[in-house]
N, CA, C and O atoms as CSV, one atom per row, in Angstrom:
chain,resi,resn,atom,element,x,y,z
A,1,UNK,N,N,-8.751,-13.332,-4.040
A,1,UNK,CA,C,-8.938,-11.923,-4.343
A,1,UNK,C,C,-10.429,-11.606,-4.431
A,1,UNK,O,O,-11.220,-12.542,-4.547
A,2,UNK,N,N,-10.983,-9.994,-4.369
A,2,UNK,CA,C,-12.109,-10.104,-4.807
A,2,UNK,C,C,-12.487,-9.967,-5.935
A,2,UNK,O,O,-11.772,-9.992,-6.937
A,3,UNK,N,N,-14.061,-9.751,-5.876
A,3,UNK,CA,C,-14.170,-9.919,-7.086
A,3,UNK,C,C,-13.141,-9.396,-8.540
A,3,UNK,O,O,-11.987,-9.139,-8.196
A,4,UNK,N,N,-13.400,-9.226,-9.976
A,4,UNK,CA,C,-12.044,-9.226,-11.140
A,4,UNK,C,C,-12.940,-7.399,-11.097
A,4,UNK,O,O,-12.962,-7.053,-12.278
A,5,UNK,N,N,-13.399,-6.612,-10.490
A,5,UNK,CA,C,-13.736,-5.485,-10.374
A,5,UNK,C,C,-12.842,-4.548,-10.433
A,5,UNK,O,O,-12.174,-4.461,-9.403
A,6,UNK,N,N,-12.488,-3.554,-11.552
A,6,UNK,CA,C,-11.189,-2.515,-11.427
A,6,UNK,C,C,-11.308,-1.736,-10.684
A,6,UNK,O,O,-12.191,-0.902,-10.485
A,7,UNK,N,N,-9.567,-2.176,-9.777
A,7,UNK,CA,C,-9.732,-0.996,-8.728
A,7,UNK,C,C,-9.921,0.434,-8.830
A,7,UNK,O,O,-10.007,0.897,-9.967
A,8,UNK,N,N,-9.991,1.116,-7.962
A,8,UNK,CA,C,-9.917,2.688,-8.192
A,8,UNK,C,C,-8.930,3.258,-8.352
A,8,UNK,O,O,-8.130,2.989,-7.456
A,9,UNK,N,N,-8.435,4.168,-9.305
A,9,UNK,CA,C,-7.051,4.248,-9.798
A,9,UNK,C,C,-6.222,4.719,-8.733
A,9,UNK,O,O,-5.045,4.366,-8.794
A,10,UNK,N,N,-6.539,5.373,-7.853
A,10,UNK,CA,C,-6.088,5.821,-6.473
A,10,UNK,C,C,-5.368,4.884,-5.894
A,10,UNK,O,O,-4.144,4.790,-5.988
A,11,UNK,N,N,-6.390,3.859,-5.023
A,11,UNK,CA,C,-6.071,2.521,-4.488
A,11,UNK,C,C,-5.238,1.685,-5.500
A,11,UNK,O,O,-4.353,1.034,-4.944
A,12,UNK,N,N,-5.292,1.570,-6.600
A,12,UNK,CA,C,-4.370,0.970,-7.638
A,12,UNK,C,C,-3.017,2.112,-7.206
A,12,UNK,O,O,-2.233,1.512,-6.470
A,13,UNK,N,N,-2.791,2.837,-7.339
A,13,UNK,CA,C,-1.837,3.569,-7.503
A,13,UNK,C,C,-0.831,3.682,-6.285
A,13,UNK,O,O,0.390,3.605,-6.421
A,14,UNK,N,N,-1.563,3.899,-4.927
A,14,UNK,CA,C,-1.671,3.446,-3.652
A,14,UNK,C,C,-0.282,2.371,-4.004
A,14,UNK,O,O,0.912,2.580,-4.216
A,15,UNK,N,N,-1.328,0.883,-3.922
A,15,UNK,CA,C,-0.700,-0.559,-3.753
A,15,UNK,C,C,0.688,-0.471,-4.431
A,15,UNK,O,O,1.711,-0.902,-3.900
A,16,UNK,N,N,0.638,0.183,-5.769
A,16,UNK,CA,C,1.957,0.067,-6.593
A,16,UNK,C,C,3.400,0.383,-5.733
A,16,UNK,O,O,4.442,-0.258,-5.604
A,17,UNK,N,N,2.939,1.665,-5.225
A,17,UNK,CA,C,3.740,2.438,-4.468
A,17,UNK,C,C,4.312,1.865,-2.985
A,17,UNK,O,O,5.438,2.080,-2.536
A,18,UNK,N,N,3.081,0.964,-2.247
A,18,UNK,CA,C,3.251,0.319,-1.534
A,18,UNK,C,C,4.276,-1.228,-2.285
A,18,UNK,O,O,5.119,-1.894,-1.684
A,19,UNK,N,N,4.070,-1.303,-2.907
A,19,UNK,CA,C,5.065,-2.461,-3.359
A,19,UNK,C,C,5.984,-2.415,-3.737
A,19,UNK,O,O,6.738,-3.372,-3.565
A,20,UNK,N,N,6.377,-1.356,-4.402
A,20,UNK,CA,C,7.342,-0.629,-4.465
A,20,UNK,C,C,8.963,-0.211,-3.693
A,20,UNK,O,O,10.168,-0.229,-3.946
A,21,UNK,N,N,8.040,0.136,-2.660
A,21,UNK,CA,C,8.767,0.528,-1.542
A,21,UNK,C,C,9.421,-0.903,-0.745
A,21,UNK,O,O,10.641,-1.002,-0.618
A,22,UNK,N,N,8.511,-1.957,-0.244
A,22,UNK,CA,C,8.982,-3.321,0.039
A,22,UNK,C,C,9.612,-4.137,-0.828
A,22,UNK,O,O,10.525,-4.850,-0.412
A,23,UNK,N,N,9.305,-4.158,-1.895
A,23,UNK,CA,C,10.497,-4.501,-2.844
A,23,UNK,C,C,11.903,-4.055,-2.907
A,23,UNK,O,O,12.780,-4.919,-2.920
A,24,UNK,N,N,12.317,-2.415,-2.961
A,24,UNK,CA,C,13.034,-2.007,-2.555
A,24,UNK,C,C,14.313,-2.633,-1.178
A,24,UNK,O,O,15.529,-2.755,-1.025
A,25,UNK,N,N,13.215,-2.837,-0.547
A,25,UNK,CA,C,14.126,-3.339,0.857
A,25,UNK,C,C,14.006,-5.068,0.896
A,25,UNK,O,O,14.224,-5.808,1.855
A,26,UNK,N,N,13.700,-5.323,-0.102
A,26,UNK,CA,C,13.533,-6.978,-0.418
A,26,UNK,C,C,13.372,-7.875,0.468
A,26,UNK,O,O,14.059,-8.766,0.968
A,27,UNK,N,N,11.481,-7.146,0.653
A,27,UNK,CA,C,11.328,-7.880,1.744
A,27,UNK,C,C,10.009,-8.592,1.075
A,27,UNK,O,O,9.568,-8.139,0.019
A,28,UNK,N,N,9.416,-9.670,1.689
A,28,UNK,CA,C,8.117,-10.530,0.941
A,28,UNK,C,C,7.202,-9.957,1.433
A,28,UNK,O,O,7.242,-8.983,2.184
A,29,UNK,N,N,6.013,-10.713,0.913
A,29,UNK,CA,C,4.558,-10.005,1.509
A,29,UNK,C,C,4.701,-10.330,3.009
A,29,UNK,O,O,4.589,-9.478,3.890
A,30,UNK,N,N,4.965,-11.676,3.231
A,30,UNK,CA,C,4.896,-11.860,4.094
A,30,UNK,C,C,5.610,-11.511,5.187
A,30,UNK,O,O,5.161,-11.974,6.236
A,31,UNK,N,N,6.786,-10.698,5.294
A,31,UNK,CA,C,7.722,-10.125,5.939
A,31,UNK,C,C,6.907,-9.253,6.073
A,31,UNK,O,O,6.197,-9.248,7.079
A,32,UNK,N,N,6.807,-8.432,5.251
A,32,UNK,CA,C,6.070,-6.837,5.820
A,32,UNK,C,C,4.980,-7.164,6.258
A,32,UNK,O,O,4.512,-6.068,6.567
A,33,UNK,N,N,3.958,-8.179,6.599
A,33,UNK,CA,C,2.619,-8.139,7.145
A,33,UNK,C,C,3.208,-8.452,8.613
A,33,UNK,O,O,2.773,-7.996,9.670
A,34,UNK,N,N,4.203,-9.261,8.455
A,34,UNK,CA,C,4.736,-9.938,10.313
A,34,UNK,C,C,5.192,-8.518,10.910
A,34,UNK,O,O,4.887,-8.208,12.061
A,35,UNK,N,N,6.048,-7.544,9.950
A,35,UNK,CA,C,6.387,-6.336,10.974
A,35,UNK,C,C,5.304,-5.324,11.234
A,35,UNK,O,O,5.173,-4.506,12.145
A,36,UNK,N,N,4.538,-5.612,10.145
A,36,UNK,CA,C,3.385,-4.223,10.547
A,36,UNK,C,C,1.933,-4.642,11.020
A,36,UNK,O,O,0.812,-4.240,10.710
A,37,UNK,N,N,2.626,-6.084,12.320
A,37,UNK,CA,C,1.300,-6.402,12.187
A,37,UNK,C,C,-0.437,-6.721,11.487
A,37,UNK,O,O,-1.544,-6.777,12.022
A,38,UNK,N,N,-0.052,-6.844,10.343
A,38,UNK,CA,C,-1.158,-7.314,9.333
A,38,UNK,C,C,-1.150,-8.662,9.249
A,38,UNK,O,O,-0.503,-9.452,9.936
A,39,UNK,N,N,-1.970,-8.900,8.295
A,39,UNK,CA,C,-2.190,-10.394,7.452
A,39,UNK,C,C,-1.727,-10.393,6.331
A,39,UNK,O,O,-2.314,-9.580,5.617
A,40,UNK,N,N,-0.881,-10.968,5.799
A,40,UNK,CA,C,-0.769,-11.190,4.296
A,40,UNK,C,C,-1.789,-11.168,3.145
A,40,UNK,O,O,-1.430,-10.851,2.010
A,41,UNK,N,N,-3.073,-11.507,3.434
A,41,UNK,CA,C,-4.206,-11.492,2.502
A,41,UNK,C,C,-4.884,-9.636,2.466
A,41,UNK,O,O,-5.559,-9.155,1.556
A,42,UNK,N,N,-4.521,-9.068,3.486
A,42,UNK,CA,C,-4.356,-7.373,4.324
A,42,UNK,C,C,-3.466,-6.455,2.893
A,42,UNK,O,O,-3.773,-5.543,2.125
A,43,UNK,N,N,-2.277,-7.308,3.118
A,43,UNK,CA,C,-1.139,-6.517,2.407
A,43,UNK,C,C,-1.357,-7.028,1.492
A,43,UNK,O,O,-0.869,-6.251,0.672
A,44,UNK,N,N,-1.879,-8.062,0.787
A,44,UNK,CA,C,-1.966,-8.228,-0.673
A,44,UNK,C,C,-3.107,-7.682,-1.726
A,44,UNK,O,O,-3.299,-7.657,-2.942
A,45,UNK,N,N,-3.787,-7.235,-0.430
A,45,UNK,CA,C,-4.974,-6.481,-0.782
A,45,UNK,C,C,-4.754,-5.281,-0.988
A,45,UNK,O,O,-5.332,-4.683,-1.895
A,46,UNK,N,N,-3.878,-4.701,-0.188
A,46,UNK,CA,C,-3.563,-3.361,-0.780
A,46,UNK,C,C,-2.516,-3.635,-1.853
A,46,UNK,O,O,-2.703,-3.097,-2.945
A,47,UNK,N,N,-1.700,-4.215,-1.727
A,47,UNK,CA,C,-1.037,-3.682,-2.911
A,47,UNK,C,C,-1.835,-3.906,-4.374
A,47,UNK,O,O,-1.579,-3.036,-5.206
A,48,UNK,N,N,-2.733,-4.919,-4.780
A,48,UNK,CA,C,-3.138,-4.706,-5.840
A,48,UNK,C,C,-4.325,-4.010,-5.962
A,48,UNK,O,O,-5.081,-4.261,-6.901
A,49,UNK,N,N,-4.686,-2.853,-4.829
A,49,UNK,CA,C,-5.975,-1.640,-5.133
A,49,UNK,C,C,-7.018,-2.255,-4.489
A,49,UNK,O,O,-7.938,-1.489,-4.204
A,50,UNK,N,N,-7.163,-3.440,-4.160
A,50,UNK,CA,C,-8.631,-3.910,-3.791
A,50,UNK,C,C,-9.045,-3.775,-2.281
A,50,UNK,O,O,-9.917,-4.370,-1.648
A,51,UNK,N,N,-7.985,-2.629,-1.831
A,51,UNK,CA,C,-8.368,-2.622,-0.173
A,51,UNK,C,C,-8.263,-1.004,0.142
A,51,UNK,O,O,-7.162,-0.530,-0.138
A,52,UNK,N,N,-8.948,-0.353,0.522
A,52,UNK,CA,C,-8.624,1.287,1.309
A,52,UNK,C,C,-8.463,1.082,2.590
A,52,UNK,O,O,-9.370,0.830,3.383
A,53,UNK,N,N,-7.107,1.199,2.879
A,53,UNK,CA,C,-6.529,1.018,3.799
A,53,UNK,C,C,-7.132,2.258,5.227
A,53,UNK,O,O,-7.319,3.413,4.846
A,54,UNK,N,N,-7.348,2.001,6.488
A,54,UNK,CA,C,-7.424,2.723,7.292
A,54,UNK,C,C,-6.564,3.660,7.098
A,54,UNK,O,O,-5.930,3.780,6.050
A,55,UNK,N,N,-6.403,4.848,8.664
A,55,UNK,CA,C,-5.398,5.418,9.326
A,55,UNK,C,C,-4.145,4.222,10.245
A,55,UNK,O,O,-2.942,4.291,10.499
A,56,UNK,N,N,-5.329,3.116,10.532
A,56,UNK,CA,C,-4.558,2.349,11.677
A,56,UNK,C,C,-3.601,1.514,10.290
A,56,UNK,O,O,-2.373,1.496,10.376
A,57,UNK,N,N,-4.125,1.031,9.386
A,57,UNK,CA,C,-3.530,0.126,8.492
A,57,UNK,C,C,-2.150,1.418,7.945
A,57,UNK,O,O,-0.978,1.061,8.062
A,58,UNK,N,N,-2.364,2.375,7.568
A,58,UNK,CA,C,-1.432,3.307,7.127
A,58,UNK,C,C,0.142,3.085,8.477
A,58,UNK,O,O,1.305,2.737,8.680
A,59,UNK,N,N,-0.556,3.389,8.763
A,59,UNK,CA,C,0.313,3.270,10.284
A,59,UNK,C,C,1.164,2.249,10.458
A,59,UNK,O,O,2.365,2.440,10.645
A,60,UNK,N,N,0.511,0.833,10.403
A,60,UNK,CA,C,1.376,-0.295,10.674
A,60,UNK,C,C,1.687,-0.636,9.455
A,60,UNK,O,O,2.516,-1.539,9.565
A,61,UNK,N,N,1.450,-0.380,8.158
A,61,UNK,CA,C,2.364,-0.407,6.739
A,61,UNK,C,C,3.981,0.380,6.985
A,61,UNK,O,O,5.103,-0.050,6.719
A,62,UNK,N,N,3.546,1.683,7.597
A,62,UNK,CA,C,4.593,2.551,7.511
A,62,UNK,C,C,5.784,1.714,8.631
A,62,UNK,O,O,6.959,1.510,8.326
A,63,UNK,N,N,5.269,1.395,9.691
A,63,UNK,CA,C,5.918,0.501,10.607
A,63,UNK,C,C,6.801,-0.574,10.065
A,63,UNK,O,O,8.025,-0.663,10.160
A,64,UNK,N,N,6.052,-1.281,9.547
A,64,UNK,CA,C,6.562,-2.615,8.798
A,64,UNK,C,C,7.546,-1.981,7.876
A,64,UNK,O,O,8.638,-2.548,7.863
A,65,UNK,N,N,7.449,-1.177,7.277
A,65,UNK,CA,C,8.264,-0.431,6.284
A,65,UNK,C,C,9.666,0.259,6.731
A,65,UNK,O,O,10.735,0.327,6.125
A,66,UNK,N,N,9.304,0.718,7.932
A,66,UNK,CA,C,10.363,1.860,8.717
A,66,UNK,C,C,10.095,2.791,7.861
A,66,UNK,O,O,11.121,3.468,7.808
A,67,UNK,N,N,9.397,3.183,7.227
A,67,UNK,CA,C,9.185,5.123,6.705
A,67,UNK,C,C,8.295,6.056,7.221
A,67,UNK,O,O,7.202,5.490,7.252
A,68,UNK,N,N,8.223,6.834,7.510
A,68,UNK,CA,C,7.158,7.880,7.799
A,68,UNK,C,C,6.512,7.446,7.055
A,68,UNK,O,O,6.845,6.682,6.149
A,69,UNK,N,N,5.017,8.024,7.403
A,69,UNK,CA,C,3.650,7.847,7.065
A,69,UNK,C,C,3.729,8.432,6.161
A,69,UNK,O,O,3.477,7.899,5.080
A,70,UNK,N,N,4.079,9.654,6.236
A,70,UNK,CA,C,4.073,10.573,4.606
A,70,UNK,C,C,4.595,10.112,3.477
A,70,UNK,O,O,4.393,10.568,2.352
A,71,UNK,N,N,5.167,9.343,3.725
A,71,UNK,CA,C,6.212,8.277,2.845
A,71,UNK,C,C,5.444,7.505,1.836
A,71,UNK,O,O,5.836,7.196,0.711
A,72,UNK,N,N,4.215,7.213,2.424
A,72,UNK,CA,C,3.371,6.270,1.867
A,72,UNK,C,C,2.011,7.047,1.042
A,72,UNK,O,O,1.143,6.468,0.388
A,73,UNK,N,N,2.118,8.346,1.267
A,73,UNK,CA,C,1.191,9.357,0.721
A,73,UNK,C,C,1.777,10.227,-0.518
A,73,UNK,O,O,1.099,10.763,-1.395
A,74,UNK,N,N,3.393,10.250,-0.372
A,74,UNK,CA,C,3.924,10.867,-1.392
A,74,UNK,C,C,3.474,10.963,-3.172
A,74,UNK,O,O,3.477,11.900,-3.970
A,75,UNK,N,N,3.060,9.310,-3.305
A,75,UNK,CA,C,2.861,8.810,-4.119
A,75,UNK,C,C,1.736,9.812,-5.396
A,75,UNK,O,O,1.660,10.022,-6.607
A,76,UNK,N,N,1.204,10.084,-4.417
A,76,UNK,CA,C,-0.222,11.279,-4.562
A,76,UNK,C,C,0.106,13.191,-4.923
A,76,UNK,O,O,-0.599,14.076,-5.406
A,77,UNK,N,N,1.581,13.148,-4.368
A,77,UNK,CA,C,1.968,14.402,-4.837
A,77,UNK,C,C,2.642,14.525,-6.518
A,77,UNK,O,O,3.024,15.609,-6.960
A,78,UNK,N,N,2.678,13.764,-6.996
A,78,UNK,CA,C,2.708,13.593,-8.559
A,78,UNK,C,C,1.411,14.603,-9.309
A,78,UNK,O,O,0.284,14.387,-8.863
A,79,UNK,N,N,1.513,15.474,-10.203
A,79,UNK,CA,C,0.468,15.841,-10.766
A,79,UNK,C,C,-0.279,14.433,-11.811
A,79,UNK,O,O,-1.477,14.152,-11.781
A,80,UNK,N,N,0.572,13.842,-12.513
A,80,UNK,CA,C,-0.439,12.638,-12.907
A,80,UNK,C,C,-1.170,12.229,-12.491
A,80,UNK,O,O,-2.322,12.247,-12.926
A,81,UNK,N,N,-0.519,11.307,-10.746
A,81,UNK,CA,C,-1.307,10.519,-9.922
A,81,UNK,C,C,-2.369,11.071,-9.073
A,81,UNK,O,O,-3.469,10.602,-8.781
A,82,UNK,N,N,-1.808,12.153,-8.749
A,82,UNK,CA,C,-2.735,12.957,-7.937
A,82,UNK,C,C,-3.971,13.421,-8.040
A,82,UNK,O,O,-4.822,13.518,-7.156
A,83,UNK,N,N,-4.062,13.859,-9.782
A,83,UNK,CA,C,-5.559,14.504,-9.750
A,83,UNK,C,C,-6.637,13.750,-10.111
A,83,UNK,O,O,-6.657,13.697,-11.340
A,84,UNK,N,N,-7.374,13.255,-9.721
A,84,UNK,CA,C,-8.203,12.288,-10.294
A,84,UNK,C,C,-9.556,12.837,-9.780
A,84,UNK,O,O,-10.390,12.233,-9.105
A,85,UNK,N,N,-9.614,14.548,-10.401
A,85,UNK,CA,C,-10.881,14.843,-10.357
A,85,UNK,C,C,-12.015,14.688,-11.443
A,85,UNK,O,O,-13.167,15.038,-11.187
């Protein structure tokens, strides 16, 4: 991992949601990195906040996942999660 640096509550919030969702369909890290084309060290990075994922990484998460992209942004329409002005 990198450094013990707290993620940004965003990207923390992000990963949760992303793990979330693959858990759901009980699949491993490593399952969802083989379908969405990633690396496992990729997807483990996002899920615990320490990675801001591209457009292209959004993309092949959602892939690996089978959900729309929006699927993976929802997370952010929460007034809690969302405002972090």
């Amino acid at each position: 991992m990198p450094p013990s640096k707290q993620p940004d509550p965003r990207l923390h919030a992000f990963g949760m949601h992303v793990r979330r969702l693959r858990e759901a369909q009980k699949l491993t890290v490593e399952e969802l990195a083989e379908k969405g084309g990633m690396s496992f060290r990729g997807v483990l990075y996002i899920e615990h906040g320490h990675r801001n994922p591209s457009l292209t990484t959004l993309l092949n998460l959602a892939r690996g996942l089978k959900v729309p992209p929006s699927a993976l942004l929802e997370v952010f329409d929460a007034p809690a999660v969302g405002n972090f002005e």
